[in-house]
PyMOL Python script that loads the backbone (N, CA, C, O; Angstrom):
from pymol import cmd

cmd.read_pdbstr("""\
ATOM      1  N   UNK A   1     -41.650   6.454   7.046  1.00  0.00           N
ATOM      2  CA  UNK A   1     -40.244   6.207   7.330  1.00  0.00           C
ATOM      3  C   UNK A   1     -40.017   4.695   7.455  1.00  0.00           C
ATOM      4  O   UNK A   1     -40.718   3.916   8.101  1.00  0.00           O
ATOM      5  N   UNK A   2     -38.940   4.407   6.744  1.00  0.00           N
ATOM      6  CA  UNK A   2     -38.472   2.927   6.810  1.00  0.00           C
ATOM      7  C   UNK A   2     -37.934   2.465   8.282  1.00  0.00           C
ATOM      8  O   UNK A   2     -37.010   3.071   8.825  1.00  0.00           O
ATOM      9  N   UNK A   3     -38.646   1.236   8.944  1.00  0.00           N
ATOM     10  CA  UNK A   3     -37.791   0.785  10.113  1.00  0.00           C
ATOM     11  C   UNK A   3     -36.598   0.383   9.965  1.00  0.00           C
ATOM     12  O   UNK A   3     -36.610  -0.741   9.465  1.00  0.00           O
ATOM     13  N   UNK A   4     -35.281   0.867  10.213  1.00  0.00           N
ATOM     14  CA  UNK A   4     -34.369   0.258  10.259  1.00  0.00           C
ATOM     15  C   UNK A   4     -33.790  -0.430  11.411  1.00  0.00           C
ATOM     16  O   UNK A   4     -32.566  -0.554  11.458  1.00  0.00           O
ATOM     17  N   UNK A   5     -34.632  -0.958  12.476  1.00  0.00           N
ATOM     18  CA  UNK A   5     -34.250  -1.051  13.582  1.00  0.00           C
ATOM     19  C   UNK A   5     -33.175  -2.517  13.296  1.00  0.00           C
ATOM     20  O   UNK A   5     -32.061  -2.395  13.804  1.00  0.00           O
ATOM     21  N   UNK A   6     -33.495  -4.176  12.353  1.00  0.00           N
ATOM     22  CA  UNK A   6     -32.934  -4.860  12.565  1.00  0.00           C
ATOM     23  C   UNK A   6     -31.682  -4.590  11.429  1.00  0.00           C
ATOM     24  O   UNK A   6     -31.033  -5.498  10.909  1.00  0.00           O
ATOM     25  N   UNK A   7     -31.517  -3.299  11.198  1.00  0.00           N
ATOM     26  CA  UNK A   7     -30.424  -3.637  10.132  1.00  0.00           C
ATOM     27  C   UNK A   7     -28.907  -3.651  10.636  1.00  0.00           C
ATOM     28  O   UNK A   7     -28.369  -2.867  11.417  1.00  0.00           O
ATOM     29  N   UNK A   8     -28.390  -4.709  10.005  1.00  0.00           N
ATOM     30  CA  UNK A   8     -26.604  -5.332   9.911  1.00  0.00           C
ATOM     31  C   UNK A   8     -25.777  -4.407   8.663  1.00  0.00           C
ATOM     32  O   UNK A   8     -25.795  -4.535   7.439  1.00  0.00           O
ATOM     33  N   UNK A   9     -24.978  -3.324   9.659  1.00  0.00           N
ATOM     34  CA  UNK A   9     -24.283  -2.272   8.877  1.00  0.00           C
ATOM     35  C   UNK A   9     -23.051  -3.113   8.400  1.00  0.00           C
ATOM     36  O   UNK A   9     -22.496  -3.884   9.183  1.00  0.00           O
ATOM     37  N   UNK A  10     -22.733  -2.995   7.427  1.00  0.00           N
ATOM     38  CA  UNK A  10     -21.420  -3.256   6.770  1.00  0.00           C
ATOM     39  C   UNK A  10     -20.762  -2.491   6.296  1.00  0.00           C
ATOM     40  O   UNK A  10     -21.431  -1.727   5.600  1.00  0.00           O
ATOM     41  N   UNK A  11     -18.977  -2.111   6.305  1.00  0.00           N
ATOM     42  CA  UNK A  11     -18.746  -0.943   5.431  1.00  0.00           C
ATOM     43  C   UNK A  11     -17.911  -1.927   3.833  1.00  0.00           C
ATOM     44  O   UNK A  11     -17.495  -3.085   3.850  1.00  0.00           O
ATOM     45  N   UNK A  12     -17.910  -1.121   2.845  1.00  0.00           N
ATOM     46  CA  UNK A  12     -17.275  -1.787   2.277  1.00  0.00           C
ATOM     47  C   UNK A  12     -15.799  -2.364   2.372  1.00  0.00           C
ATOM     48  O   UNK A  12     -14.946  -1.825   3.077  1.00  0.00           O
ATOM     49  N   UNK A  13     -15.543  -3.588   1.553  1.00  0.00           N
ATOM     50  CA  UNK A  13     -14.179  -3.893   1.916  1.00  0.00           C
ATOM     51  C   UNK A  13     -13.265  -2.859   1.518  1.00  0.00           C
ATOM     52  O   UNK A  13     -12.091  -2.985   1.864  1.00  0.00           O
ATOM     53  N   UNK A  14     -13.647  -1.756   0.780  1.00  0.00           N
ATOM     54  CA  UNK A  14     -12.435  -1.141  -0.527  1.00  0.00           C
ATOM     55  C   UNK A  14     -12.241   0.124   0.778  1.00  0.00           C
ATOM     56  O   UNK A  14     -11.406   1.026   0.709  1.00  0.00           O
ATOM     57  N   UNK A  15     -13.155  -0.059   1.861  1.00  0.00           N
ATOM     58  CA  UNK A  15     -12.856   1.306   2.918  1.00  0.00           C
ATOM     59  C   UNK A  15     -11.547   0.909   3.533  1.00  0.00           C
ATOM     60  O   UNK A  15     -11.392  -0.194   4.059  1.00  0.00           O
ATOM     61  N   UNK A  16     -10.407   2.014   3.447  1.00  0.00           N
ATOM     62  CA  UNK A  16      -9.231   1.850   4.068  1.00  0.00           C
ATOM     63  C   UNK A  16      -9.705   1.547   5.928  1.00  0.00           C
ATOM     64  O   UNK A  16     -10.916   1.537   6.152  1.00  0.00           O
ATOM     65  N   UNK A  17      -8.995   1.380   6.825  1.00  0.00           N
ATOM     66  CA  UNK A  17      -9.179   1.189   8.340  1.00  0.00           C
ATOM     67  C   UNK A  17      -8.622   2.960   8.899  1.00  0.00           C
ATOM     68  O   UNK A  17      -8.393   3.375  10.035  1.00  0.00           O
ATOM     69  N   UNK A  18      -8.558   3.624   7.639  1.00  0.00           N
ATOM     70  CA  UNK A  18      -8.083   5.153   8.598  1.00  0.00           C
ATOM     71  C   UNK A  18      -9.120   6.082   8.984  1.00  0.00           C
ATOM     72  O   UNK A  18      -8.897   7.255   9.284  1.00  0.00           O
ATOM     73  N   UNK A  19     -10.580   5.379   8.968  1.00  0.00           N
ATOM     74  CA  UNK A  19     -11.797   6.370   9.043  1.00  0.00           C
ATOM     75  C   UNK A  19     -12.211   6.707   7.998  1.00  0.00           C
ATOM     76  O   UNK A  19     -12.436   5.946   7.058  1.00  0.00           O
ATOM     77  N   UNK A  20     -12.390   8.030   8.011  1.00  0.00           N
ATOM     78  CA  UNK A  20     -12.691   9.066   6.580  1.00  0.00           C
ATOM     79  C   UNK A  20     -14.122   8.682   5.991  1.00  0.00           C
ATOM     80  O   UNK A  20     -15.085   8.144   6.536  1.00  0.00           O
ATOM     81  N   UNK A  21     -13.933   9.132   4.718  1.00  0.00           N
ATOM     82  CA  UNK A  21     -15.157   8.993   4.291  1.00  0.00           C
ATOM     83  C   UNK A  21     -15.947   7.398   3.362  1.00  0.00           C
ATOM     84  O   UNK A  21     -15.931   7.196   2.148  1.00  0.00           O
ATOM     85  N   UNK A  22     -16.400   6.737   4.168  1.00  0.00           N
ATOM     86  CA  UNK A  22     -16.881   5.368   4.153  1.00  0.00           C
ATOM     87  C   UNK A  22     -18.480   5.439   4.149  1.00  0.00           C
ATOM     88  O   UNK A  22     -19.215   6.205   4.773  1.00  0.00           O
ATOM     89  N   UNK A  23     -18.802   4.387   3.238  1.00  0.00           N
ATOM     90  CA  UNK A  23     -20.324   4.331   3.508  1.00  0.00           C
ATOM     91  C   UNK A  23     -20.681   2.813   4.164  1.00  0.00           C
ATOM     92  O   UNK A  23     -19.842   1.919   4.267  1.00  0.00           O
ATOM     93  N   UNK A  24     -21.995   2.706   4.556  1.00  0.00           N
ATOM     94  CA  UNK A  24     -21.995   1.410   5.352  1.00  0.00           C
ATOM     95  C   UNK A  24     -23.395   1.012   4.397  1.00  0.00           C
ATOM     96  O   UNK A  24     -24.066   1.803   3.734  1.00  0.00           O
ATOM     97  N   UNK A  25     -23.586  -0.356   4.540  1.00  0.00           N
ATOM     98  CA  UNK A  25     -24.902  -0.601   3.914  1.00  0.00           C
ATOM     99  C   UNK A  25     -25.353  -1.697   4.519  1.00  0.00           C
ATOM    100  O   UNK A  25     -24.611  -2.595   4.917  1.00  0.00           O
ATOM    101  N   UNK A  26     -26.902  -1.693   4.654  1.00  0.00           N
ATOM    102  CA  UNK A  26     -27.498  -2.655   5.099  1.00  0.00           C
ATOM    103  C   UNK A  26     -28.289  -3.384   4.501  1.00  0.00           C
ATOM    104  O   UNK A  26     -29.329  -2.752   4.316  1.00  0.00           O
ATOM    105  N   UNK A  27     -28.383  -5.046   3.835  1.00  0.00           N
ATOM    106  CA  UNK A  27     -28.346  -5.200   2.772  1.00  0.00           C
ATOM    107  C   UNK A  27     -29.508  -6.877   3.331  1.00  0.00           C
ATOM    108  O   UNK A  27     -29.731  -7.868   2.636  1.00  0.00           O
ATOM    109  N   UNK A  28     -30.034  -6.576   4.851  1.00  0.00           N
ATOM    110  CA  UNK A  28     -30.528  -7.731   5.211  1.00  0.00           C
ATOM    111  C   UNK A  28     -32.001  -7.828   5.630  1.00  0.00           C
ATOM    112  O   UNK A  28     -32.590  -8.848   5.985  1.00  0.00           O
ATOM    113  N   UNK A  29     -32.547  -6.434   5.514  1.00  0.00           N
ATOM    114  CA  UNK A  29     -33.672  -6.538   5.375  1.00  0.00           C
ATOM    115  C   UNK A  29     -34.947  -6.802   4.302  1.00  0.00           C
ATOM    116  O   UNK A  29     -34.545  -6.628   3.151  1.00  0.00           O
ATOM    117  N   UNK A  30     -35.742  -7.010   4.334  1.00  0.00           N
ATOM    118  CA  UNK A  30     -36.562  -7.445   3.496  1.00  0.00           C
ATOM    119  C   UNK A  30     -37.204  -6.480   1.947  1.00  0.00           C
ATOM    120  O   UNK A  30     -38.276  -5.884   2.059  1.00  0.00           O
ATOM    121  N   UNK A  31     -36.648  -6.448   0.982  1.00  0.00           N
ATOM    122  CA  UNK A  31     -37.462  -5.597  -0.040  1.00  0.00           C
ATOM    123  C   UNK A  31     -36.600  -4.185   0.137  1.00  0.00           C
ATOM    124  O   UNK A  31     -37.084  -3.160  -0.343  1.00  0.00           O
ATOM    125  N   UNK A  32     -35.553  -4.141   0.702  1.00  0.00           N
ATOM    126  CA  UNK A  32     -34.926  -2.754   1.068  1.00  0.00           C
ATOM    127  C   UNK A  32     -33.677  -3.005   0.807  1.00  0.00           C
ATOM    128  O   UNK A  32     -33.306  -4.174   0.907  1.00  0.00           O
ATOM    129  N   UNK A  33     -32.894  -2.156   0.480  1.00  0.00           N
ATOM    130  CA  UNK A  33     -31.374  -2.068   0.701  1.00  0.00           C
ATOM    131  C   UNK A  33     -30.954  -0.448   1.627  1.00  0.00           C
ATOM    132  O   UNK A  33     -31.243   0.590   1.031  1.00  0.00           O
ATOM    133  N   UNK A  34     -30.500  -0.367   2.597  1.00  0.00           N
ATOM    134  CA  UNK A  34     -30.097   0.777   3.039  1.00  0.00           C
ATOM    135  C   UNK A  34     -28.703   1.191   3.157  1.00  0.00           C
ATOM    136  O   UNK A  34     -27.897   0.341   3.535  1.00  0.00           O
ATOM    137  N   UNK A  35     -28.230   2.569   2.844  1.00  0.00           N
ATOM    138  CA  UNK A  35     -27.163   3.195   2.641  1.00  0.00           C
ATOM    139  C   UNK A  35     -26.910   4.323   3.870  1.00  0.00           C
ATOM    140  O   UNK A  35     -27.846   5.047   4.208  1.00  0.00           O
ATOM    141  N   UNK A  36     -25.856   4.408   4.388  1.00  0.00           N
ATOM    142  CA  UNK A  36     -25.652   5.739   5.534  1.00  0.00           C
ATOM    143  C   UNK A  36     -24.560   5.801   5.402  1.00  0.00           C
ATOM    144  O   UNK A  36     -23.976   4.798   4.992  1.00  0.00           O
ATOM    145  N   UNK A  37     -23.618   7.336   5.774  1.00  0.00           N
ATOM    146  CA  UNK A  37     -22.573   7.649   6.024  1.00  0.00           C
ATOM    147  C   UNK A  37     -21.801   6.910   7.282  1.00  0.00           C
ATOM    148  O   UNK A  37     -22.501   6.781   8.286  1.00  0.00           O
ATOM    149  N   UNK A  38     -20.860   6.560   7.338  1.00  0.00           N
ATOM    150  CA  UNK A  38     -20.060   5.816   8.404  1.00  0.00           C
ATOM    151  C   UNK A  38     -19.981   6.691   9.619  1.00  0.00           C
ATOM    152  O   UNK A  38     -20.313   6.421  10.773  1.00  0.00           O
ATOM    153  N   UNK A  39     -19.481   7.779   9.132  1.00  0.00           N
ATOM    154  CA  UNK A  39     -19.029   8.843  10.217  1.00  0.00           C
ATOM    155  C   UNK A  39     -20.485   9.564  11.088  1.00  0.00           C
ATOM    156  O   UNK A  39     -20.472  10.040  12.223  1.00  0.00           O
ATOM    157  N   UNK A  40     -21.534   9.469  10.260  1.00  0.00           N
ATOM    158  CA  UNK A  40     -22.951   9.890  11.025  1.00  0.00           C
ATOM    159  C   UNK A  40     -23.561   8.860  10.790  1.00  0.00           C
ATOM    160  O   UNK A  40     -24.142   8.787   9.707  1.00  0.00           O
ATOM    161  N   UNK A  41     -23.637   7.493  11.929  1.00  0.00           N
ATOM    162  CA  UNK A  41     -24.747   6.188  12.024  1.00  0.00           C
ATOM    163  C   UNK A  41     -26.404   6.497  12.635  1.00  0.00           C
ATOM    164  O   UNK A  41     -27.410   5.787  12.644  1.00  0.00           O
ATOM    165  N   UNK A  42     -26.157   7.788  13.084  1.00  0.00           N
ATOM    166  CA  UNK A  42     -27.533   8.546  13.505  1.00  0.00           C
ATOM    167  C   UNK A  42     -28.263   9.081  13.097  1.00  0.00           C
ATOM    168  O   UNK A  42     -29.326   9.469  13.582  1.00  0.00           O
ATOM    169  N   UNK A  43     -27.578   9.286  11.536  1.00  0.00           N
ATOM    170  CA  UNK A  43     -27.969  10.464  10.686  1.00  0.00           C
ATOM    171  C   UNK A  43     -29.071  10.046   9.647  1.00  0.00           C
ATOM    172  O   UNK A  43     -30.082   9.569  10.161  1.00  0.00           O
ATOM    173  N   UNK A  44     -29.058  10.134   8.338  1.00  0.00           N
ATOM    174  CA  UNK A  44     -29.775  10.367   7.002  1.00  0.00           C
ATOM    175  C   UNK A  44     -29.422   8.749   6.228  1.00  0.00           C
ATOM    176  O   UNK A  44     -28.374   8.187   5.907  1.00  0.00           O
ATOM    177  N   UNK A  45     -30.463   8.488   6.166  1.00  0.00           N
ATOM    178  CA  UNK A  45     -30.113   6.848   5.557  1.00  0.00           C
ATOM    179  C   UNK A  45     -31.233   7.105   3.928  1.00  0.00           C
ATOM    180  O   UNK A  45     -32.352   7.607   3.814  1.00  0.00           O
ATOM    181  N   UNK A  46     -30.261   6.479   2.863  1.00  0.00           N
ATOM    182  CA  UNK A  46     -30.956   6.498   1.703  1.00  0.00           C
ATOM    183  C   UNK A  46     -31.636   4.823   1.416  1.00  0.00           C
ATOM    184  O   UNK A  46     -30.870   3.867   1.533  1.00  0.00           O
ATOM    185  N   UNK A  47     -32.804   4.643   1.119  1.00  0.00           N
ATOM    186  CA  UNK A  47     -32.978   3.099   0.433  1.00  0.00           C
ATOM    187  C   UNK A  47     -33.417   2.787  -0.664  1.00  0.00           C
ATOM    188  O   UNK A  47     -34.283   3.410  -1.280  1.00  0.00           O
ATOM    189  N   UNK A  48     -32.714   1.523  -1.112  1.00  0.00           N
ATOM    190  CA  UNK A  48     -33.264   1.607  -2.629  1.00  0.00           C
ATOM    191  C   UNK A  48     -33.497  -0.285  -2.375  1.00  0.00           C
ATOM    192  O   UNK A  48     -33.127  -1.098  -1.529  1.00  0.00           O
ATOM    193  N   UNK A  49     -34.257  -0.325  -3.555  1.00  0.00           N
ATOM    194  CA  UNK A  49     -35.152  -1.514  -3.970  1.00  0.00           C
ATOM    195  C   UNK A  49     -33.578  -2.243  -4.077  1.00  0.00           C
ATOM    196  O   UNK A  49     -32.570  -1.695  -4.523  1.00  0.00           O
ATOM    197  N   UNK A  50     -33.660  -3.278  -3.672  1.00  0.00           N
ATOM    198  CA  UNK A  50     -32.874  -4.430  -4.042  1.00  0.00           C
ATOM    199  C   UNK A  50     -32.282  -4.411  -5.756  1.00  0.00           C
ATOM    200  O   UNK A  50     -31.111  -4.135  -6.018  1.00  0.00           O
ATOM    201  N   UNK A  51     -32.940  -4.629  -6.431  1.00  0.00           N
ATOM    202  CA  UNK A  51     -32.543  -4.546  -8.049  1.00  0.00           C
ATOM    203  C   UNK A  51     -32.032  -3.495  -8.510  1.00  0.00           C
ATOM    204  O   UNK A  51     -31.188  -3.506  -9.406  1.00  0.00           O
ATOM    205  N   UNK A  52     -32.722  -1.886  -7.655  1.00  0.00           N
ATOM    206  CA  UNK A  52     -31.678  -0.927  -8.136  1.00  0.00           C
ATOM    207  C   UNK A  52     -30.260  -0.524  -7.543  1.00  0.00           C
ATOM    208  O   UNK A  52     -29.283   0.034  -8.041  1.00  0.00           O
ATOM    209  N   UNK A  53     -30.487  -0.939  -6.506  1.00  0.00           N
ATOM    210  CA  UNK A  53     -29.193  -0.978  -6.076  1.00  0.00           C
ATOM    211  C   UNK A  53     -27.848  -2.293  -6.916  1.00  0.00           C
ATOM    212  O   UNK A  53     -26.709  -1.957  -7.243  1.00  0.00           O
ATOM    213  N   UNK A  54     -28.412  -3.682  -7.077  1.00  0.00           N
ATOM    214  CA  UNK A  54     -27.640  -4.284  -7.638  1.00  0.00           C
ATOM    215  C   UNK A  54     -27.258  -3.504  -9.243  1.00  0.00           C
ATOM    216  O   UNK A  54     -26.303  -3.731  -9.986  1.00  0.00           O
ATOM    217  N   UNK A  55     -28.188  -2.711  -9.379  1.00  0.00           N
ATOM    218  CA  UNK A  55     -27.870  -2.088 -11.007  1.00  0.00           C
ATOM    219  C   UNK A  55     -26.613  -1.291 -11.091  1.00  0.00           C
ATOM    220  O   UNK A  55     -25.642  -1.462 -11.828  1.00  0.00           O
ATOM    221  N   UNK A  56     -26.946   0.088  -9.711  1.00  0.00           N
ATOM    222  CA  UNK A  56     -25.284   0.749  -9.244  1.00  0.00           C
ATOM    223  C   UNK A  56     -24.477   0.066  -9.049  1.00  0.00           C
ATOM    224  O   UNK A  56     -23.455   0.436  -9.625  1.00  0.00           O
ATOM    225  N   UNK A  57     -24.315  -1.137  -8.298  1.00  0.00           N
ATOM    226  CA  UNK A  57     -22.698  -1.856  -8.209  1.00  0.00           C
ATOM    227  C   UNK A  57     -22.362  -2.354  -9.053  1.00  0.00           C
ATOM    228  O   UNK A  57     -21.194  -2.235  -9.422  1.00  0.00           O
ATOM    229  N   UNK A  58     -23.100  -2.985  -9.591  1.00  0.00           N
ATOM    230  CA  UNK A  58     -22.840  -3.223 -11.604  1.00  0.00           C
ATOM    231  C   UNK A  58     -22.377  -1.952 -12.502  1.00  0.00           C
ATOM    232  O   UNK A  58     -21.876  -1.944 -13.626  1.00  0.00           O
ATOM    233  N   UNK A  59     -22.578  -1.307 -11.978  1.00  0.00           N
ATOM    234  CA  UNK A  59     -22.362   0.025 -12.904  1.00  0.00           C
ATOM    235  C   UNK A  59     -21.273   0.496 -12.660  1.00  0.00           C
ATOM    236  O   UNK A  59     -20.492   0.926 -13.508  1.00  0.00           O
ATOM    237  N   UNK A  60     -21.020   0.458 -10.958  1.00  0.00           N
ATOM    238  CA  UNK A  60     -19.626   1.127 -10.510  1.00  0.00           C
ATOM    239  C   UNK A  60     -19.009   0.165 -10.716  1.00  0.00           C
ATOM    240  O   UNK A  60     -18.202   0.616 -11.528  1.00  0.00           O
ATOM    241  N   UNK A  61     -18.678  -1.191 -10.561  1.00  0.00           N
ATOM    242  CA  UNK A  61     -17.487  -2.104 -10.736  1.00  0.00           C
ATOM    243  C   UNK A  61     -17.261  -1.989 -12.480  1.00  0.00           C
ATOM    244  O   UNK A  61     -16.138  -2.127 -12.965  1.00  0.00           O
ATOM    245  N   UNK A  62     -18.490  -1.717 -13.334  1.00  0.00           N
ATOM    246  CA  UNK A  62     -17.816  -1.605 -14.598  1.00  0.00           C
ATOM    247  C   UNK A  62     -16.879  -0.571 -15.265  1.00  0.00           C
ATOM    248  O   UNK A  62     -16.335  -0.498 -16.367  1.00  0.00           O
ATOM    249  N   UNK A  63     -16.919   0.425 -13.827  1.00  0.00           N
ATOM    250  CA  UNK A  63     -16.559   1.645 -14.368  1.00  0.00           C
ATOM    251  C   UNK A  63     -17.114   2.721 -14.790  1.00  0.00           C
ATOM    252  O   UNK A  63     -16.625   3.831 -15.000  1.00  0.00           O
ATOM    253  N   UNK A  64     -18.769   2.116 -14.969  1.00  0.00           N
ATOM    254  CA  UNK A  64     -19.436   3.234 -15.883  1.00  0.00           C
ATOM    255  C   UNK A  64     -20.505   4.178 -15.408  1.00  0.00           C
ATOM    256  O   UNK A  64     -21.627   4.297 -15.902  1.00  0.00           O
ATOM    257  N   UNK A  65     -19.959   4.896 -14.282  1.00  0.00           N
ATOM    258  CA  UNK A  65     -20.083   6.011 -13.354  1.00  0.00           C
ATOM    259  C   UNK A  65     -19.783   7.252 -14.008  1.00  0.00           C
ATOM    260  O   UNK A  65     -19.005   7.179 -14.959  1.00  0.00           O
ATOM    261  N   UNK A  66     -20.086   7.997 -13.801  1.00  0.00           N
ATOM    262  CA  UNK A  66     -19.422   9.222 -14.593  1.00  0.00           C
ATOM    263  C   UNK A  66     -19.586  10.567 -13.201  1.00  0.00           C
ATOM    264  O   UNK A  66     -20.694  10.953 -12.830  1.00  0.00           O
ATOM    265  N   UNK A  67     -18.349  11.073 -12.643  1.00  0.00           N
ATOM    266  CA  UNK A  67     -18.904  12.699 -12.125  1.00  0.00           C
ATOM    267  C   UNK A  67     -19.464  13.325 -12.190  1.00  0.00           C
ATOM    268  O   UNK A  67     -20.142  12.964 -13.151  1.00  0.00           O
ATOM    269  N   UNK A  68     -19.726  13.944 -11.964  1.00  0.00           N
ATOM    270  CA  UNK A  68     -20.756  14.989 -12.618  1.00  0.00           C
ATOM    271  C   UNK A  68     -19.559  16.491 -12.228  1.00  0.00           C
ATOM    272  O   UNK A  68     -18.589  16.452 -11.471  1.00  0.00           O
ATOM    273  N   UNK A  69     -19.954  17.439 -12.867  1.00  0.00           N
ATOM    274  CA  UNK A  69     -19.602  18.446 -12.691  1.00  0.00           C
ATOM    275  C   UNK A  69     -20.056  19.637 -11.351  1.00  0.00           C
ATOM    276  O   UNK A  69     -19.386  20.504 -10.789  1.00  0.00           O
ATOM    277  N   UNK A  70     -21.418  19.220 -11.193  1.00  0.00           N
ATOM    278  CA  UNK A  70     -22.023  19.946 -10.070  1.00  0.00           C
ATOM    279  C   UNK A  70     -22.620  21.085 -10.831  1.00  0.00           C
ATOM    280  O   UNK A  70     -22.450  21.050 -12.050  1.00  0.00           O
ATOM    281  N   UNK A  71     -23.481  22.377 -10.185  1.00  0.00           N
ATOM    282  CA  UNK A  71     -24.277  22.746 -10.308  1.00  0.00           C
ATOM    283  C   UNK A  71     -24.067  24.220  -9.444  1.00  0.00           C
ATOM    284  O   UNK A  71     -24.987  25.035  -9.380  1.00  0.00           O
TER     285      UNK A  71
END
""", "prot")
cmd.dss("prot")
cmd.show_as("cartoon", "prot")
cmd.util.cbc("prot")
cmd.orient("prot")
C-alpha cells in the first residue's frame, strides 16, 4: 500500500463549489500521482505514475475520451 500520509489534496478548478461529484488529486509526492473521490477522503485512492497520468489530462483536455457504454 502506497503511503499517502504527506499528500496535498486538490480538487479541480472545473469542480463547481455545490459539492457533488468532484475528484481531488494529489500530485506532490514523489514518483506517484494520487486520485480520490471528494465526497469519501477516507476511502479508495487510485495512483498512477506521473507520465500516465499527464497522458489522461492530455487526452481529456483534447477531448479524446470516449464513454464507454458499460457492461
Amino acid at each position: 500500500m502506497t503511503d499517502l500520509t504527506g499528500a496535498v489534496w486538490r480538487k479541480s478548478t472545473r469542480s463547481g463549489g455545490h459539492g457533488g461529484d468532484c475528484v481531488e488529486v494529489a500530485d506532490n509526492l514523489p514518483g506517484i500521482v494520487a486520485v480520490r473521490d471528494s465526497k469519501d477522503p477516507a476511502g479508495p485512492t487510485l495512483t498512477f505514475a506521473p507520465a500516465a497520468w499527464s497522458a489522461f489530462t492530455a487526452a481529456a483536455a483534447r477531448g479524446a475520451l470516449v464513454q464507454g457504454t458499460g457492461a
